[in-house]
N, C-alpha and C positions, 0 to 999 in steps of 0.2 A: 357609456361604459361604466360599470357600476363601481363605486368607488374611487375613478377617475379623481386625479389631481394634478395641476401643471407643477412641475417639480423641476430642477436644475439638478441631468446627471454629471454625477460623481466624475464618472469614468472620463466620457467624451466633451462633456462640457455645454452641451445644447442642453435646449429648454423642449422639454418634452411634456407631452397629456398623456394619462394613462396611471396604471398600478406602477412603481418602483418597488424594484428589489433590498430591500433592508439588510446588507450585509453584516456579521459580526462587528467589523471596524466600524459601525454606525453609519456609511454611505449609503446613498439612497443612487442605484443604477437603474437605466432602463436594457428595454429587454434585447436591445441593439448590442449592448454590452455583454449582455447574461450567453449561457451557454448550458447546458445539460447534458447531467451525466447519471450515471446509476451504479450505483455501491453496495456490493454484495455481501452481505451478513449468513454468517450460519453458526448455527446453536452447537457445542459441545455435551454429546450426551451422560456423561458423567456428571459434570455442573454445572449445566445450563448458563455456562456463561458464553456470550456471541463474541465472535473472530471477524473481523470488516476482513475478507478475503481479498476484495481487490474492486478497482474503481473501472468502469468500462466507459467507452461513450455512445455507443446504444444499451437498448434492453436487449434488443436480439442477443448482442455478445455477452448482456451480464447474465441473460438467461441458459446460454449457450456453457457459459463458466460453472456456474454455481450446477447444474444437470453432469459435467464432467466431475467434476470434486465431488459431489452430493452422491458419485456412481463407484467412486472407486476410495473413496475416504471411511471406512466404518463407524468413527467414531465422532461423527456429525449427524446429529438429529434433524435438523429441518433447516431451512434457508428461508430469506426474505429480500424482496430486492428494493432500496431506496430510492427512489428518483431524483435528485438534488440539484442544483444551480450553482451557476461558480464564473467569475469576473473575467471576461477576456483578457488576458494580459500578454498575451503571444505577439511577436513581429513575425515570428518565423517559426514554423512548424517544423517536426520534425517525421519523416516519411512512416507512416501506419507501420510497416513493414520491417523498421532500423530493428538490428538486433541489439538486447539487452546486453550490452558491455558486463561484466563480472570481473571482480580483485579476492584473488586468493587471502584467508584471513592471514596469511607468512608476509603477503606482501604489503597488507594492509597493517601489519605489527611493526613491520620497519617503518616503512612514514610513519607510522603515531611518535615510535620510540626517536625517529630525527626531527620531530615536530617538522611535521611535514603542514605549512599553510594552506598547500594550494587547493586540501582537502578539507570535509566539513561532515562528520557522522551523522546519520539521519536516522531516527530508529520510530518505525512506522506499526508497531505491536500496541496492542491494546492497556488500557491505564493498566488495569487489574496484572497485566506480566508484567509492570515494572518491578516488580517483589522479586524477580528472579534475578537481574540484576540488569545492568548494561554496559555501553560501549564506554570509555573514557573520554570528557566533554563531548557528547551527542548528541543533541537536541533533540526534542521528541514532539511529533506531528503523528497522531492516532488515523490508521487509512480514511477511517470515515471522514475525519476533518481535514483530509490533503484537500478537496478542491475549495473550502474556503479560506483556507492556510498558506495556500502555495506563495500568496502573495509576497508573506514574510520572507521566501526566497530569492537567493541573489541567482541570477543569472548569470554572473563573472565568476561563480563559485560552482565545483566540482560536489556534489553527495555523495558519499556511498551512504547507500539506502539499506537497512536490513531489516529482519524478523525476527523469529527462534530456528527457523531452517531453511531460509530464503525463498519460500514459494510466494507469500503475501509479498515480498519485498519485489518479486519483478514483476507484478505486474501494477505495483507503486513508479515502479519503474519507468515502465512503459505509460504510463498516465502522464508521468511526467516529462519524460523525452517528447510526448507528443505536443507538449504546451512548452516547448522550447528549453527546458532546463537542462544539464550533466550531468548526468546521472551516473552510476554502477552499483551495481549488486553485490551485497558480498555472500560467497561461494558460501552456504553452508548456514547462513546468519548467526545465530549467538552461537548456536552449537561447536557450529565451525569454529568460532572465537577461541569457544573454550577447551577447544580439542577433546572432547567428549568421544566416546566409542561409539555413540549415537548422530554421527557428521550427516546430514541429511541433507545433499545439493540440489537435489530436482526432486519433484514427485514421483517419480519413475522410484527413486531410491527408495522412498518412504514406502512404496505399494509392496515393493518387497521385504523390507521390514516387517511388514503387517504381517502380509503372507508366512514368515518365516517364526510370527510369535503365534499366528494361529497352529501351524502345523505340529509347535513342539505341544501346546494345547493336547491337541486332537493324538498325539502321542504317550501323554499325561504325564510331561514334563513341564508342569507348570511353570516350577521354580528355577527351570534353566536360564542363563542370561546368555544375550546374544549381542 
C-alpha cells in the first residue's frame, strides 16, 4: 500500500496499517472512522465570489442539488462539487427523511432578548458576508467547513442554523440532524432578522422575486422597487 504507515487512531483507538486521515485538530484517523461527503460551491455572476450551498452525502444528491439551483437561480454562474471527509462522531442518526424544524426570527428575538441558554446561533454564510452583519453572540462555522467543524458541537445544545435567507441554512441543517445534532432553521435567515421587505423563506419565494424584478425590466420600469 503505498505510503502505508502503522499509526494509532485518534478516533477508535486501535492500531492500524494504512494512509491516516490528517484532520484540522491534528488527529491522525483511519478510514473505519472517516465518512464522505460532498459540498456544493457555485459562483455568483456579478463577483465571482463562491456560496458553499449545502453539504450532501452522496454526489448523486450534491449533483442532483446544485442541477436544481443552477436551473432556477439566474444569477449563479457555474458550480463545482467538493468531495471531503469528516470524523464519525454520531451514536445516533437521525431518519434521512426528519423534517427541517424552523423558528420564526419573533420567536427567536424573544429568547435572545430573555437570554434564553437552551439556545446557541450558528451562522453558516461565507467569511466574505460577514461584512453585512450578524446574529448577536453567533458563532460562525463557513458550510464548506461544517464537516470538519461539527466537532466543536455540543450535542446537549440546540442551533439555530442561518444564512442571508435560509436556503444554505437547511440544508446545513439537514447535514447536521443526520450526524445526530438540534438543529432549526431560522425562517427567512438574516433577512428575516432584519425585517427587510426582501424576507425570503424558501426558494420558492426567491424564484418569484426574480420573476417579478425581470418582468418590471421587460416593462421598462427598471427603477421600480418591489
Amino acid at each position: 500500500m503505498e505510503n502505508a504507515v502503522m499509526f494509532t487512531c485518534d478516533a477508535c483507538g486501535r492500531e492500524q496499517s494504512g494512509v491516516p486521515f490528517e484532520l484540522e485538530m491534528g488527529k491522525s484517523v483511519c478510514k473505519d472512522c472517516m465518512q464522505n461527503c460532498y459540498v456544493v460551491h457555485a459562483r455568483l455572476k456579478r463577483s465571482s465570489d463562491w456560496l458553499a450551498l449545502g453539504v450532501t452525502k452522496t454526489k448523486e444528491e450534491a449533483e442532483e442539488l446544485a442541477r436544481d439551483v443552477m436551473s432556477k437561480i439566474p444569477f449563479l454562474d457555474s458550480y463545482e462539487i467538493v468531495e471531503t471527509a469528516y470524523l464519525k462522531r454520531s451514536d445516533r442518526r437521525a431518519a434521512a427523511e426528519e423534517k427541517v424544524q424552523e423558528i420564526s426570527p419573533k420567536e427567536l428575538r424573544r429568547k435572545v432578548e430573555a437570554g434564553d441558554r437552551s439556545i446557541e446561533l450558528l451562522d453558516v454564510r461565507e467569511e466574505w458576508e460577514l461584512e453585512k452583519g450578524r446574529l448577536p453572540g453567533a458563532i460562525w462555522i463557513g458550510m464548506k467547513d461544517l464537516p470538519h467543524r461539527m466537532g466543536e458541537l455540543s450535542k446537549d445544545q440546540e442551533y439555530i442554523v442561518y444564512c442571508t435567507a435560509g436556503y444554505r441554512a437547511h440544508y446545513a441543517c439537514l447535514f447536521l440532524q443526520e450526524n445526530g445534532y438540534r438543529v432549526k432553521n431560522l425562517t427567512g435567515g438574516l433577512l428575516g432578522w432584519k425585517g427587510l421587505g426582501l424576507v425570503v423563506p424558501t426558494l420558492d419565494k426567491a424564484m418569484t422575486l426574480t420573476k417579478l424584478f425581470r418582468k418590471r425590466k421587460w416593462e421598462g420600469r427598471e427603477h421600480d422597487r418591489f
